[in-house]
C-alpha positions as CSV (number, residue, x, y, z in Angstrom):
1,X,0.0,0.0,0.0
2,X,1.7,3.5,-1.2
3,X,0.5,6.6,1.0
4,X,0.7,10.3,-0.3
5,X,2.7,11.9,2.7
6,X,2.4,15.4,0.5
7,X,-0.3,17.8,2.0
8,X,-2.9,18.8,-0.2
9,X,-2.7,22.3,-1.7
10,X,-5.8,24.3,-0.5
11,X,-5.0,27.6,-2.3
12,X,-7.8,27.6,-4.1
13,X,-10.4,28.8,-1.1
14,X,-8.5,31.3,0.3
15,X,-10.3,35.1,0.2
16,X,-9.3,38.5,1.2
17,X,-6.5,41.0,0.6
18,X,-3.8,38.2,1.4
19,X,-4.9,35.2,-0.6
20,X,-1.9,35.2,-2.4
21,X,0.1,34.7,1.0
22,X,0.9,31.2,2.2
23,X,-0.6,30.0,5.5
24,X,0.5,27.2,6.9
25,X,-1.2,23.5,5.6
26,X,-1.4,20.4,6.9
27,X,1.9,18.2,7.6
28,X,2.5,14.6,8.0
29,X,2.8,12.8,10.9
30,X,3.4,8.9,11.6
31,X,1.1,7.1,14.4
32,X,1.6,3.5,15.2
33,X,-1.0,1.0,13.9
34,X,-1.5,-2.8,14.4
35,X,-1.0,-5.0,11.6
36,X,-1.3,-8.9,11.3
37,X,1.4,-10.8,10.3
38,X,2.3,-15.0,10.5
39,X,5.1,-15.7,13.1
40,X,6.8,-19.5,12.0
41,X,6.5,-21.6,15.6
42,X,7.6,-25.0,15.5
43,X,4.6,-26.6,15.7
44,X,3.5,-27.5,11.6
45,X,0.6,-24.8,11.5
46,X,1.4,-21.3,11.3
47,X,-0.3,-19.0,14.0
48,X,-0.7,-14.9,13.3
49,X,0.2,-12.7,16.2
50,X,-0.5,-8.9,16.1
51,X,3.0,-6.8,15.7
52,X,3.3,-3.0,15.9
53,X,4.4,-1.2,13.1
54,X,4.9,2.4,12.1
55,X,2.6,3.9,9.1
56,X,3.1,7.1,8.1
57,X,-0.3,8.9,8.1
58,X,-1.5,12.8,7.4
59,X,-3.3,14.3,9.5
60,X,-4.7,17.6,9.5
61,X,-4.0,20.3,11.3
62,X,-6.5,23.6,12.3
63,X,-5.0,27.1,10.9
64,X,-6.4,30.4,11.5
65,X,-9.1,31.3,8.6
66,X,-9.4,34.7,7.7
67,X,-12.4,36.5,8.9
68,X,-13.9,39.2,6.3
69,X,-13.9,42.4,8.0
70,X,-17.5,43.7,9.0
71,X,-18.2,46.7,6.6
72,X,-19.5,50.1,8.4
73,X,-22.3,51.6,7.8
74,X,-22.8,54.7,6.0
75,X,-23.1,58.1,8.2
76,X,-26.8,59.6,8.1
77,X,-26.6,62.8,5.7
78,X,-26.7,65.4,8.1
79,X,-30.8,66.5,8.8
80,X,-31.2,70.3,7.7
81,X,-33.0,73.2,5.5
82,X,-31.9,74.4,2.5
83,X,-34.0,77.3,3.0
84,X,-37.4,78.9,4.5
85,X,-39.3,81.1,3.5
86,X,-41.8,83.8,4.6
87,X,-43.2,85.5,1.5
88,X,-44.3,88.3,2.8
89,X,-42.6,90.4,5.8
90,X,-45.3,92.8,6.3
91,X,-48.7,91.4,6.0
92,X,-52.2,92.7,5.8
93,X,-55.3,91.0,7.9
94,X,-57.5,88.7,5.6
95,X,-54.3,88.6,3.2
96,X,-53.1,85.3,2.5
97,X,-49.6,84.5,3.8
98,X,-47.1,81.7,1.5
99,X,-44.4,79.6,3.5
100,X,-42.1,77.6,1.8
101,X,-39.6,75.0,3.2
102,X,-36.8,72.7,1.3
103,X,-34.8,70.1,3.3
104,X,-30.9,69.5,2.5
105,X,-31.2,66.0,1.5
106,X,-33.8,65.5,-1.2
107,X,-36.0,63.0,0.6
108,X,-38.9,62.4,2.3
109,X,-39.2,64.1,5.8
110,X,-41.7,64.9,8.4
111,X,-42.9,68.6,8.9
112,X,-44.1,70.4,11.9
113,X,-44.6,74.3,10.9
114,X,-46.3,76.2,13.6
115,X,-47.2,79.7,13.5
116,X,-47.9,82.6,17.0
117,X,-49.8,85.4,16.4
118,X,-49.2,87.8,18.9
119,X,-52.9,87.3,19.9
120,X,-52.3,84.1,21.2
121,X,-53.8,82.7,17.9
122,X,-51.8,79.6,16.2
123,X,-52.5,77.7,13.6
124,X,-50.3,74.3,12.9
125,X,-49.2,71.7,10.6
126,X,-48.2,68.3,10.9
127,X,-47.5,66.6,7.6
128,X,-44.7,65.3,5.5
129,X,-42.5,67.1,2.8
130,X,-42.8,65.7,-0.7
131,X,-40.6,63.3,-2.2
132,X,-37.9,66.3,-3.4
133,X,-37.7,67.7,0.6
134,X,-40.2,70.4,-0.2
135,X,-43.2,71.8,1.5
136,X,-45.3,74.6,0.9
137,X,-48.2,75.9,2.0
138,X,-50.7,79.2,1.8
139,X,-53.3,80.9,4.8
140,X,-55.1,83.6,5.4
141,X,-53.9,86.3,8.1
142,X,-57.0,85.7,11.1
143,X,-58.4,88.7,12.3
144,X,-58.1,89.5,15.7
145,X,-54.2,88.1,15.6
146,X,-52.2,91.2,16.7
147,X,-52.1,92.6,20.2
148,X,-51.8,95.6,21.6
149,X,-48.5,95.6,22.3
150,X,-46.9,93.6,19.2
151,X,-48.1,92.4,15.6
152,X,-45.0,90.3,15.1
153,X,-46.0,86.2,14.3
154,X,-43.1,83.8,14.7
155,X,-43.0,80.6,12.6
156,X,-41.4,77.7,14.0
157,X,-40.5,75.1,11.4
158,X,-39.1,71.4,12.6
159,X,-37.7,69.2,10.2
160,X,-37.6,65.3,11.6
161,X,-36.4,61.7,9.8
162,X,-36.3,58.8,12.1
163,X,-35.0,60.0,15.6
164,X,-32.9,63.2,14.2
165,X,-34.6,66.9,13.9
166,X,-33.6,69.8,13.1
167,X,-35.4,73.2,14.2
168,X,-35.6,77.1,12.7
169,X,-37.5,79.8,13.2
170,X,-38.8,82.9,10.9
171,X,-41.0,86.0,11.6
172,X,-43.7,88.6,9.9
173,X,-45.8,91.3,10.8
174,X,-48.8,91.4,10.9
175,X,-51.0,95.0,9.9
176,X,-54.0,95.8,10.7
């Protein structure tokens, strides 16, 4: 019986940035077997009796397999406006009043827009941008939404996508 003692070559399988390096492989290594054989006694009959003998035999032997680096995940764009805007600075009562918004990243966000009179008075919005990051929107001035002592309305404007927001502000007057 012949035996291969040369390890098999496994280059085949190896991955990543080193796979033209050599690891180590598998050597061979002898271990002691039984084996049968006839022993000649004097008696006329022949009687087998078990005799050690060395056999060379590979055996394998673990090496370290490369692990694939985990891959990081993309940072979030940064949540922001391009711009907001307040058509009209000075505004007349009944008049109607146009506010714009656009988001940084051209996507899908949700839009909280609120907007004090100095009354007391607000009116809200809770909705989504479009598709592009833009909102827009047009009202009609309330009467009864200045005070005596100020006609200024602040709009507050909050951007929000998953759990990251992102807050302005803008103002207008309001005459009577």
């Amino acid at each position: 019986m012949t035996q291969n003692l040369v390890p098999a070559d496994f280059d085949w399988f190896r991955i990543g940035p080193n796979s033209l390096t050599p690891v180590p492989t598998a050597t061979a290594t002898s271990t002691a077997t039984a084996v049968n054989t006839a022993t000649a006694v004097n008696t006329a009959t022949s009687v087998p009796t078990d005799t050690a003998t060395a056999t060379a035999t590979a055996t394998a032997t673990s090496t370290d397999t490369p692990v694939p680096t985990a891959t990081s995940l993309p940072k979030p764009a940064v949540l922001g406006f391009g711009y907001v805007s307040v058509w009209y600075h000075f505004i007349n009562v009944g008049h109607k009043q146009h506010l714009q918004v656009q988001a940084k990243s051209h996507s899908k966000h949700g839009i909280w827009v609120t907007v004090q009179f100095p009354s007391g008075l607000t009116k809200r919005w809770y909705t989504q941008t479009d598709n592009h990051g833009l909102w827009k929107t047009d009202f009609v001035i309330p009467g009864g939404s200045t005070s005596k002592k100020s006609n200024r309305a602040l709009v507050t404007f909050q951007l929000w996508k998953g759990k990251r927001t992102a807050k302005t502000f803008s103002s207008f007057y309001v005459v009577r």
